[in-house]
C-alpha positions in Angstrom: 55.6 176.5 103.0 58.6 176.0 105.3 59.4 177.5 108.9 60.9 180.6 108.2 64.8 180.8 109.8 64.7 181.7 113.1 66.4 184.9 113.1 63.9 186.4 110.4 61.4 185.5 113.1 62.8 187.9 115.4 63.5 190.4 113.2 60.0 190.4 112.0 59.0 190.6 115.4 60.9 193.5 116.2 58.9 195.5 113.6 55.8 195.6 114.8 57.3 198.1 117.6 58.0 200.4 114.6 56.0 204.0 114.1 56.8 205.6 111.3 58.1 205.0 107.4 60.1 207.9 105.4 58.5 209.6 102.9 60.4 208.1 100.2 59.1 204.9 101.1 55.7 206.3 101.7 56.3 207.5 98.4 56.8 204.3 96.5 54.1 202.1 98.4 51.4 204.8 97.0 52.9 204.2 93.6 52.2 200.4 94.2 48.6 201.1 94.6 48.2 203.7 92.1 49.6 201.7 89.3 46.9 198.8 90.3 43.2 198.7 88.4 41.8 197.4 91.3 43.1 198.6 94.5 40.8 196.4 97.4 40.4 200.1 99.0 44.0 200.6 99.8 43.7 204.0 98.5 41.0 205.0 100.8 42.9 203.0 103.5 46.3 204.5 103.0 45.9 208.5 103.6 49.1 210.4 102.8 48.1 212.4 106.3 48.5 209.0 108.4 51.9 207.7 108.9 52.4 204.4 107.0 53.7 202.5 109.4 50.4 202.1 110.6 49.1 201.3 106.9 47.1 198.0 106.7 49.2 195.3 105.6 52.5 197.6 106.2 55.5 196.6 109.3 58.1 198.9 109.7 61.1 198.5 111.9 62.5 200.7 114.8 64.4 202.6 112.6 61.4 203.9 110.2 62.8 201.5 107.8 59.7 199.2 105.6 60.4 195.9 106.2 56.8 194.6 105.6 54.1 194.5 103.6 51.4 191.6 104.0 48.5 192.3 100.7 47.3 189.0 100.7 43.7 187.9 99.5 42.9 191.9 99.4 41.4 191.7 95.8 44.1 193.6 94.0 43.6 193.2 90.4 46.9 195.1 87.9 50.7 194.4 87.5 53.5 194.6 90.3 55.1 198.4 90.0 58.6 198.4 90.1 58.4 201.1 93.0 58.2 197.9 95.3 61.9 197.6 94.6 62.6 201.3 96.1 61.7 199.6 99.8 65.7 198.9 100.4 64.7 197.5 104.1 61.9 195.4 102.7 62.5 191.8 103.7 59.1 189.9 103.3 56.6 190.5 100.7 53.4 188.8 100.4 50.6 189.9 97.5 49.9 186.0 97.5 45.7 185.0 96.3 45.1 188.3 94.7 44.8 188.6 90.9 47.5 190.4 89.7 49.2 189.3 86.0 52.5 190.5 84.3 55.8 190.0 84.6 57.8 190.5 88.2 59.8 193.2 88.0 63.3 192.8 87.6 63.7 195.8 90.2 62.4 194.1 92.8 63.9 191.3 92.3 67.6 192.8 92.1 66.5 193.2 95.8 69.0 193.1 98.7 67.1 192.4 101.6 64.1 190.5 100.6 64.2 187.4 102.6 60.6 186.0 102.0 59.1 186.8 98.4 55.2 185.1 97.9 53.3 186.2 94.9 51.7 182.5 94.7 48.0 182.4 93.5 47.9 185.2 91.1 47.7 185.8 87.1 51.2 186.4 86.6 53.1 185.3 83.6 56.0 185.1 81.2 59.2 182.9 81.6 60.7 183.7 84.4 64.0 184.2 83.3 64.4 187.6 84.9 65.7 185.6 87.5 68.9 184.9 85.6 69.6 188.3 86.0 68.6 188.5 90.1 70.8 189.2 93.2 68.5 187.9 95.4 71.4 187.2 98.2 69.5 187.4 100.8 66.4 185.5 99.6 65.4 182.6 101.8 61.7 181.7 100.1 60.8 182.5 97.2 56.9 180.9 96.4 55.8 181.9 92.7 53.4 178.8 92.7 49.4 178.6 91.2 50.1 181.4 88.6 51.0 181.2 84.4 54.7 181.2 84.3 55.8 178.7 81.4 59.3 178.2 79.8 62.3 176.5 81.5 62.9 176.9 85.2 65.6 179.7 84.9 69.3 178.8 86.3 70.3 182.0 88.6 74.0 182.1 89.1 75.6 180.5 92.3 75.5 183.9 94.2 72.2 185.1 93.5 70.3 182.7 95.7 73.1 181.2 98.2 70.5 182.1 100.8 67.7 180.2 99.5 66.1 177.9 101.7 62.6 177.0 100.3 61.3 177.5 96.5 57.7 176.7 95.3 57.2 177.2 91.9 54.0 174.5 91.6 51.3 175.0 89.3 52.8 176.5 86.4 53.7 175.7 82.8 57.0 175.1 83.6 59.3 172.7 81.0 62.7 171.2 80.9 64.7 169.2 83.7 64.4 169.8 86.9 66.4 172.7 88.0 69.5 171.6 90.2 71.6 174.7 90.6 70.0 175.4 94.4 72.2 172.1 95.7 75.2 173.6 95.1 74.6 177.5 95.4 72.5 177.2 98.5 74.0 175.1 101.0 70.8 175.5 103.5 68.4 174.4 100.3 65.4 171.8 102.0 62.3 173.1 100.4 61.4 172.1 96.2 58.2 172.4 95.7 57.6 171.4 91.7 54.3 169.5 91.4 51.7 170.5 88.8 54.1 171.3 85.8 55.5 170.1 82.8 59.0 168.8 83.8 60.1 166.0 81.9 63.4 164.0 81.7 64.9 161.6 84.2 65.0 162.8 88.0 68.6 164.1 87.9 71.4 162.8 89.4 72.5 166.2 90.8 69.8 166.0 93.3 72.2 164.0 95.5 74.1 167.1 95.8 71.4 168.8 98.1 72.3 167.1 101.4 70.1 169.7 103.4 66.5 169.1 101.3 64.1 167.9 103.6 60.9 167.8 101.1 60.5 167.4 97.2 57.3 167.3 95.5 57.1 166.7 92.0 54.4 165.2 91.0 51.9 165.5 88.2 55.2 165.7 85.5 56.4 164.2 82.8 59.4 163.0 84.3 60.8 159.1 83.3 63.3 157.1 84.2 64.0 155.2 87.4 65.3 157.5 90.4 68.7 157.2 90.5 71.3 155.6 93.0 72.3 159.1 93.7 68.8 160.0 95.1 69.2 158.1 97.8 72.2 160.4 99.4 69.2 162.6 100.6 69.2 161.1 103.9 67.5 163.9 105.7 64.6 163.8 103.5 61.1 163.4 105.2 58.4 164.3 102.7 59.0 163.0 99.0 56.3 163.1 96.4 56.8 162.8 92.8 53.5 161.1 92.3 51.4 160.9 88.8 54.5 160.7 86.4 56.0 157.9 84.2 58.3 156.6 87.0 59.6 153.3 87.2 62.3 149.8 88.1 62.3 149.0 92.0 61.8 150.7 95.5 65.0 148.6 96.4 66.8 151.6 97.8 64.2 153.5 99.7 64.9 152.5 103.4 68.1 154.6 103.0 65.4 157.5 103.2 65.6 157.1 107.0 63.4 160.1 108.1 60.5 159.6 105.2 57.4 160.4 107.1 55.8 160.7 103.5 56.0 158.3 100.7 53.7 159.5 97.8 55.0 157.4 94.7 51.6 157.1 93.1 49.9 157.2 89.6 53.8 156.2 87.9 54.5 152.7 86.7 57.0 151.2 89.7 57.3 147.8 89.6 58.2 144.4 91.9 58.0 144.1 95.3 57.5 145.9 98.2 60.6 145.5 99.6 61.2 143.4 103.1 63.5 146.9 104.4 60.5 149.0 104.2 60.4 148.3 107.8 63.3 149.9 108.3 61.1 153.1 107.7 60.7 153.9 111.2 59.0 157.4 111.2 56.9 156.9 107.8 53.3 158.4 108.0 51.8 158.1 105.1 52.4 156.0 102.2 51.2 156.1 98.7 52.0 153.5 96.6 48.4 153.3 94.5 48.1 153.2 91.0 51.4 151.0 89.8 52.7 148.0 88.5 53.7 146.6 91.9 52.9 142.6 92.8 53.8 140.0 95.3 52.6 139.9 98.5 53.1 142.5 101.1 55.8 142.4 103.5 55.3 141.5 107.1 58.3 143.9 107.9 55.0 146.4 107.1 54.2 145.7 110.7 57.3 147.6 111.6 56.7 151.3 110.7 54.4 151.7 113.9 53.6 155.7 112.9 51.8 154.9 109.8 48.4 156.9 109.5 47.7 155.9 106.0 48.4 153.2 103.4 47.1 153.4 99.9 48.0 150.4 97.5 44.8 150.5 95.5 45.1 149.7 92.0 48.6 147.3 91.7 48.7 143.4 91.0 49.4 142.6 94.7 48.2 139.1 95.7 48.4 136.7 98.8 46.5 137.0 101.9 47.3 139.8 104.3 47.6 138.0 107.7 50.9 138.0 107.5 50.9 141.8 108.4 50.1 142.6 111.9 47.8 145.1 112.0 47.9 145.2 115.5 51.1 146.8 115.5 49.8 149.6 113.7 47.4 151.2 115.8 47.8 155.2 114.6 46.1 153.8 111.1 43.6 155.8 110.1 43.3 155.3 106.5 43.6 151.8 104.3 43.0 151.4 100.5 43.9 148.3 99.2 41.7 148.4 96.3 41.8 146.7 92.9 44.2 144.0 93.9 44.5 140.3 94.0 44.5 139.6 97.7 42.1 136.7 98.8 41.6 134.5 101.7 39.2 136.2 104.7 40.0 139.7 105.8 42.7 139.5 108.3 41.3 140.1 111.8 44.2 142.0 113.1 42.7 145.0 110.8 40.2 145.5 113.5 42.5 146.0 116.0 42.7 149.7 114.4 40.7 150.9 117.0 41.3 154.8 115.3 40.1 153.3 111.6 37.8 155.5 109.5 38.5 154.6 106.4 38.8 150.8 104.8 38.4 149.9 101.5 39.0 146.5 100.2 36.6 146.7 96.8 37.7 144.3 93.9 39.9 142.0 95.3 39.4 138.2 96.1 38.2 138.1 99.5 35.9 135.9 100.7 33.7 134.1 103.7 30.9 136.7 106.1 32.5 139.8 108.2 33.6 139.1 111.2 31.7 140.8 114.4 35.3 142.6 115.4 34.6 144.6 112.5 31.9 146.1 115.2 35.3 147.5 117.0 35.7 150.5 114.5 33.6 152.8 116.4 35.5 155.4 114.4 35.1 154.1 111.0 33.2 156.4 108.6 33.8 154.9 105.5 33.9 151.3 104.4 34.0 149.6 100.7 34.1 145.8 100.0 32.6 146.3 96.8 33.0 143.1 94.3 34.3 140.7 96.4 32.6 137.2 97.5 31.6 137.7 100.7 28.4 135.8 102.0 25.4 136.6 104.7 23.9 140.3 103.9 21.4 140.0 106.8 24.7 139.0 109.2 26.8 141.8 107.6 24.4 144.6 108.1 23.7 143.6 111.5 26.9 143.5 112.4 28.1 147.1 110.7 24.8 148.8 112.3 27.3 148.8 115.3 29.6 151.1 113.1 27.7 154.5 114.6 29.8 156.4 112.5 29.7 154.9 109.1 28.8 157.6 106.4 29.6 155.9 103.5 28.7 152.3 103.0 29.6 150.3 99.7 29.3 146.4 99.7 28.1 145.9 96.6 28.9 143.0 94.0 28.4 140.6 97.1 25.9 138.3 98.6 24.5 137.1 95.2 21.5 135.8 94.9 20.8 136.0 98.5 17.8 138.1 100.1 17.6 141.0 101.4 16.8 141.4 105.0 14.0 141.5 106.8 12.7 144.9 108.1 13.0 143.7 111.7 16.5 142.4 111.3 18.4 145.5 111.1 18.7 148.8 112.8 21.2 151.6 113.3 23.1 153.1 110.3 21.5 156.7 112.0 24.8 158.6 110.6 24.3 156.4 107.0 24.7 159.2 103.9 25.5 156.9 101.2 24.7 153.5 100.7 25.6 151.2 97.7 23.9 147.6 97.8 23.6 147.3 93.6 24.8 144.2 91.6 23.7 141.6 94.1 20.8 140.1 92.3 18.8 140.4 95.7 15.3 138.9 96.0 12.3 140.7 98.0 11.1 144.0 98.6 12.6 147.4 99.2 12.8 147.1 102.6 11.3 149.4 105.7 14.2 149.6 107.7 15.6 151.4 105.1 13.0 154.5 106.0 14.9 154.6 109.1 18.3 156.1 107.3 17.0 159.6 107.9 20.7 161.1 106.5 20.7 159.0 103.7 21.6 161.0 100.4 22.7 158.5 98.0 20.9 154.8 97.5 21.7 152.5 95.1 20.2 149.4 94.9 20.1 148.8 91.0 21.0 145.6 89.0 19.3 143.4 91.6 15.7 141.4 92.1 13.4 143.2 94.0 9.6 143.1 93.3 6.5 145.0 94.9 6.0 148.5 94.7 8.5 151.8 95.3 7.1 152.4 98.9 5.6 155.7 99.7 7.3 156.2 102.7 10.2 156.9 100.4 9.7 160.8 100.5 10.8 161.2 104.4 14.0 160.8 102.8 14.3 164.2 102.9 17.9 164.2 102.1 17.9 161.2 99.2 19.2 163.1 96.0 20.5 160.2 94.2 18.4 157.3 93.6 19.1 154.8 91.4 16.8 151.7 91.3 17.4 150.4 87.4 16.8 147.1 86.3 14.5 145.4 88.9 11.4 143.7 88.5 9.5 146.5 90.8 5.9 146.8 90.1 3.2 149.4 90.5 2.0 152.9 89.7 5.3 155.7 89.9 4.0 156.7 93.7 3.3 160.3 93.9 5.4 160.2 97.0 8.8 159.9 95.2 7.1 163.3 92.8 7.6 165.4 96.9 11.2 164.4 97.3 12.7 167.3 98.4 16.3 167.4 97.5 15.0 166.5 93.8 13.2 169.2 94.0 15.7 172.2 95.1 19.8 172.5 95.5 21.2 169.5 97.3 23.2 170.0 101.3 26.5 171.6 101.8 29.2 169.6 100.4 31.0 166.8 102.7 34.0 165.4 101.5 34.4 161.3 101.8 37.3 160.0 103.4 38.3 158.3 100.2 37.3 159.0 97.1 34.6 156.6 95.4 35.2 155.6 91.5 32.6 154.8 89.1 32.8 154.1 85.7 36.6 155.6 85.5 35.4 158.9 87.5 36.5 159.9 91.1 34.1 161.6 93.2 35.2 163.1 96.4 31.7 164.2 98.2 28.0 163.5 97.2 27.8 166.8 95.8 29.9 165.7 93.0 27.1 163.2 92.0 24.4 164.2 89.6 20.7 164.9 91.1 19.1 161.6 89.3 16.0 159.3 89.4 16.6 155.8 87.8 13.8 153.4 87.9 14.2 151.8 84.4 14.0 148.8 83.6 11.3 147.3 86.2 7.5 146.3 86.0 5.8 149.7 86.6 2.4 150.4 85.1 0.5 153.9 84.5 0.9 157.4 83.8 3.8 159.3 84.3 2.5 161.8 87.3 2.0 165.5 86.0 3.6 166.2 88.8 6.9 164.8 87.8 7.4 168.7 86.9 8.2 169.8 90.3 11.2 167.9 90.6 13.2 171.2 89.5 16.5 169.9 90.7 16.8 166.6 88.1 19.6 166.1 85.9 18.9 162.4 85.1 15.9 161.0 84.9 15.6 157.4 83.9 12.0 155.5 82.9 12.9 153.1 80.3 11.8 149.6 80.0 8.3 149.8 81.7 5.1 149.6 80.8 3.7 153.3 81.5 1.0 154.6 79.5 -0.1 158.0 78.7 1.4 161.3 77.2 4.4 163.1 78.5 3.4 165.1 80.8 3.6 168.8 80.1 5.4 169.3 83.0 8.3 167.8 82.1 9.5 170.3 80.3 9.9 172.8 83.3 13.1 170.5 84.5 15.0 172.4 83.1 18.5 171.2 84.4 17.5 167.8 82.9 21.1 167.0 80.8 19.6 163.0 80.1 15.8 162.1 79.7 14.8 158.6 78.3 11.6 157.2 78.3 12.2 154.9 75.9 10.3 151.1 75.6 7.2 151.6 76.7 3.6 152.5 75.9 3.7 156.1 75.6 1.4 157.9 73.0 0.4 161.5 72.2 2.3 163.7 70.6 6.1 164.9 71.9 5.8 168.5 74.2 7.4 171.1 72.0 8.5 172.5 75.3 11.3 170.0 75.4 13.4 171.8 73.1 13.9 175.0 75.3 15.6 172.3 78.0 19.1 173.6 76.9 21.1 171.3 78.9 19.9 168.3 77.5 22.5 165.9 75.8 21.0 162.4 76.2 17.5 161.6 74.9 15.4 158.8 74.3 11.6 158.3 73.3 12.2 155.0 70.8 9.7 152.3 71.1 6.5 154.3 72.3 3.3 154.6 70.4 3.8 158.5 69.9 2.8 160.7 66.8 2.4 163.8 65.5 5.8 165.6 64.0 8.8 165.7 65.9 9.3 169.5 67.0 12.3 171.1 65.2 14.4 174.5 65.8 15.7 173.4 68.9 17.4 170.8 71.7 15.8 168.1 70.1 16.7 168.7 66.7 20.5 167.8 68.0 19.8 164.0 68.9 20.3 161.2 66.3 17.3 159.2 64.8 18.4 156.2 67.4 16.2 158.7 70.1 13.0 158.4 68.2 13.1 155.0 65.8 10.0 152.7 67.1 7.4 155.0 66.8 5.6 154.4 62.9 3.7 158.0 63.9 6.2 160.1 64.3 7.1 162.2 61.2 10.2 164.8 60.9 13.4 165.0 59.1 15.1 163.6 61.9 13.7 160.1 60.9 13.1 161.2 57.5 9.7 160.6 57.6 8.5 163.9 56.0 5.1 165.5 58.0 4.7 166.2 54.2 5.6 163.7 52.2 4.5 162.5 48.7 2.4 159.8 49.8 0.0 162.7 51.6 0.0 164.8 49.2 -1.6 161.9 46.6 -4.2 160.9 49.2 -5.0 165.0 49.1 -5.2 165.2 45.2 -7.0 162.0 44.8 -9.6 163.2 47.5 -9.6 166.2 46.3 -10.8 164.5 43.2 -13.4 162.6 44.1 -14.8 165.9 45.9 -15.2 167.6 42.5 -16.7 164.5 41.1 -19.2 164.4 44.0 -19.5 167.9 43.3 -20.1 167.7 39.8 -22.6 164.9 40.0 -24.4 166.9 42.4 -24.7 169.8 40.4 -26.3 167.9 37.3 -28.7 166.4 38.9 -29.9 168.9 40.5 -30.4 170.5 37.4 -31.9 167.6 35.8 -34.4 168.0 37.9 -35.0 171.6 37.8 -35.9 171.0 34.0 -37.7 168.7 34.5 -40.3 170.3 36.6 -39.9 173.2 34.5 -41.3 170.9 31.3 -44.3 169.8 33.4 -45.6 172.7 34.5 -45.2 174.2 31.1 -47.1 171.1 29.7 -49.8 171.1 32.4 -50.5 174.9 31.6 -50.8 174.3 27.9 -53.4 171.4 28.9 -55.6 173.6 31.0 
């Protein structure tokens, strides 16, 4: 929000030195927390014995007059009573990150001497349109943002808000145009705050009427259109947003923004160049271009706006090489993203002039060629992608970022193909190293021991690549290493008992650090390692064996990956106690035994996959597993259920059973007469020998 005006300032101040509050006043502040259903122990704080003026949250003025009352994050749960509006000397209100729903009242907004209104960050609701009906005069800031207020932005008449100065009515439902009526009814108007709505429509022309506004955000709209000639009156403008909408045509007239410190035009569909009076764009800060249409090369004019902390152009078609911008001149840049572009040719040594760097990322554009060793100048850089490029010389690369003390976050993936990786006594450093992408690089030899040394390391990829020999046991000093992805390899060996004692696979992961930028995969952004799934990949390799029994300690799993091996053996029992598992696939191997029934109480599971073992025995039904398609367990001729519809009691069985049972009675019956056969027989002789005798 803005600076409040000055002389509210010293009023404000001057009402700390108040003592007392009347006792109508007292009167209508304990009807405010008697209409509420949750009260954040006002009532027990606010005794009718005490004078209010000393109430928490309550400023009075010399004069015994209310003037304040500050009820922010207090837990207050209810609506707003209407007794608020009896406070005739109240002039800021605040009952801002509490949870209280409704309508505001049309009494207190039929206010005279509110000057600062915030109810932002609560439950309220309706349309807003009370406001129509206002006489807010003296009103300066008004912040209704973060709650459920929906319809079109109400159009109070001239004289109801000639005083306003700031509005923030982000994070809403609201619809229609973009309301206008505050650059001509409020001559001081510098603040609109719209972002996070639904807005639609063109951004009006009217806007050039409010020669005072200083700062517009409205992004994440609906709006259209180009901006209009008109827009570009606003020469005391300094922070413009209207990112994530359906924006477009040229940035021809944007220098006439003299004083933009912020540029955020991202996420629209802008086209053309950047143009060469950018430079001209003396005091810009940041600038956020990402996410367009834009092409050409960028200008060297760029070199002119010598304040610039941040420059995101990711994800346009700009091309060329970039050493026609001197870097040099910029040395305040702290941020560059430059992402999913067409630039080629070597990166541009003047980058690493940057001396204050700590982010770069350069991923999927056309560069080429081995880093340079001023890259080793960045002492500040914590963050650094060059994923899918062409760049050459891991072993030289690695060496020379392990002078980087700071880097966090390194991905350099989709490089160096076909090369090696280095040897354990060719790199050190990295101490600091959290995350570390080195997949798609089809790199030969083993997993290497320096990487033991990356005691932080939380994230390691290293899949899609050539590596033999066996998952090293020293893996489990890892002890931060949640996220290990190691698919499609040609790794060999037992599953090492040493990777079953990891310990952030076994319990909740480290307090969440945000990245400097945030990393994409697969169409999702992730803005800290928390964000990533707890996971074990090793599909797709050479390993041999069992799966180890105690696979079941690793509590914390939500993807596990064996596919594509050659393990033998049941599933373990175990397995089933993972129960935040959400994919399991142990698919193409040599697996027999019969399927756990204890898999179908892991309730989070949505991705399975058992084809292509040698397992038997009926599938068990009435639960998780009874969800997946036949695709999870085709490949396994012993497996029976309705699933594959291979009935555990099928026709075919129950012929073998009759026909057996047939046979039986025959045997039986065969038996039976011969025994009998006999019995007469030695019944005749001895009859016969006694009649002889």
């Amino acid at each position: 929000m803005p600076h409040v005006h000055p002389a509210l300032v010293i009023f404000l101040s001057l009402a700390a030195l108040a003592t007392s509050c009347t006792e109508k006043e007292k009167s209508s502040l304990l009807q405010f927390v008697a209409e509420l259903s949750q009260d954040g122990g006002l009532t027990n704080s606010w005794e009718n014995s005490t004078d209010c003026c000393r109430w928490e949250g309550i400023t009075c003025s010399s004069d015994r007059t209310v003037t304040g009352v500050f009820l922010a994050s207090k837990s207050l749960q209810g609506h707003i009573s209407a007794s608020l509006g009896n406070l005739t000397g109240l002039v800021c209100l605040n009952l801002s990150h509490n949870s209280l729903h409704g309508d505001l009242p049309l009494e207190l907004l039929s206010s005279n001497s509110i000057a600062v209104l915030d109810v932002s960050f609560n439950l309220l609701n309706g349309d807003l349109q009370v406001l129509e009906k206002s006489t807010l005069r003296s009103l300066q800031v008004l912040n209704v943002s973060s709650n459920f207020f929906s319809g079109h932005f109400p159009s109070p008449t001239r004289e109801a808000m000639k005083s306003l100065i700031a509005l923030n009515a982000s994070n809403n439902s609201f619809t229609g145009q973009i309301p206008t009526v505050f650059c001509v009814s409020a001559p001081s108007f510098a603040v609109l705050q719209l972002s996070y709505n639904q807005f639609s429509g063109r951004i009006p022309s009217e806007l050039g009427n409010c020669s005072m506004l200083t700062s517009l955000n409205a992004g994440h709209n609906n709006l259209s259109g180009s901006l209009p000639d008109e827009f570009f009156n606003i020469t005391l403008m300094e922070h413009l947003s209207l990112h994530d909408n359906q924006l477009e045509g040229t940035l021809n007239g944007i220098s006439r923004l003299k004083n933009l410190a912020t540029l955020n035009l991202g996420g629209n569909m802008f086209s053309g160049n950047i143009p060469y009076s950018i430079g001209e764009l003396k005091k810009l800060v940041t600038i956020h271009l990402d996410h367009n249409s834009m092409s050409g090369e960028l200008p060297p004019t760029l070199s002119n706006c010598t304040s610039l902390i941040t420059i995101d152009f990711s994800s346009n078609n700009f091309s060329g090489g970039l050493k026609e911008v001197n870097f040099s001149n910029l040395p305040n840049l702290k941020t560059i993203d430059l992402m999913l572009n067409n630039f080629s040719g070597t990166i541009p040594e003047s980058i690493y002039s940057c001396i204050n760097l700590t982010a770069l990322r350069l991923s999927s554009n056309k560069f080429h060629g081995q880093l340079s060793e001023r890259i080793g100048n960045l002492k500040s850089l914590a963050f650094l992608s060059l994923v899918d490029n062409s760049l050459t010389n891991i072993t030289s690369a690695l060496q020379i970022l392990s002078s980087c003390r700071n880097l966090t976050t390194l991905l350099i993936g989709k490089n160096f193909k076909n090369e090696a990786m280095p040897k354990d006594d060719a790199i050190d450093g990295f101490g600091n190293l959290r995350v570390l992408f080195l997949n798609d690089c089809s790199l030969s030899g083993k997993i290497p021991l320096w990487l033991s040394k990356l005691t932080n390391l939380e994230m390691l990829l290293l899949y899609n690549n050539e590596l033999t020999g066996p998952i090293p046991d020293w893996i489990n000093n890892l002890i931060f290493l949640f996220h290990i992805n190691m698919y499609n390899n040609s790794l060999t060996g037992e599953i090492p008992t040493a990777l079953m004692s990891m310990p952030m696979l076994e319990k909740d992961k480290v307090a969440p650090k945000p990245f400097e930028l945030p990393i994409y995969t697969r169409s999702r952004q992730y803005r800290m390692a928390i964000s990533f799934s707890t996971m074990l990949h090793v599909g797709r390799n050479n390993l041999t064996g069992v799966i180890p029994e105690e696979i079941g300690q690793l509590k914390a799993l939500v993807s596990l990956d064996l596919r594509s091996n050659k393990l033998i053996g049941v599933i373990p029992q175990s397995i089933c106690n993972l129960s935040n598992l959400e994919a399991l696939d142990l698919s193409g191997n040599h697996l027999t035994g019969t399927i756990p029934i204890g898999l179908n109480n892991l309730h989070f599971l949505s991705k399975f996959n058992i084809s292509n073992n040698d397992l038997e025995g009926p599938i068990p039904i009435n639960g998780q597993l009874s969800t997946f398609p036949n695709s999870s367990f085709q490949g396994n001729p012993k497996l029976c259920g309705p699933m594959i519809a291979r009935y555990c009691g099928s026709a075919e069985t129950t012929i073998t059973t009759n026909v057996t049972k047939n046979i039986d009675i025959k045997v039986i019956s065969a038996i039976a007469f011969g025994a009998f056969f006999i019995v007469g027989v030695m019944y005749d002789q001895i009859v016969l020998s006694k009649a002889f005798c």
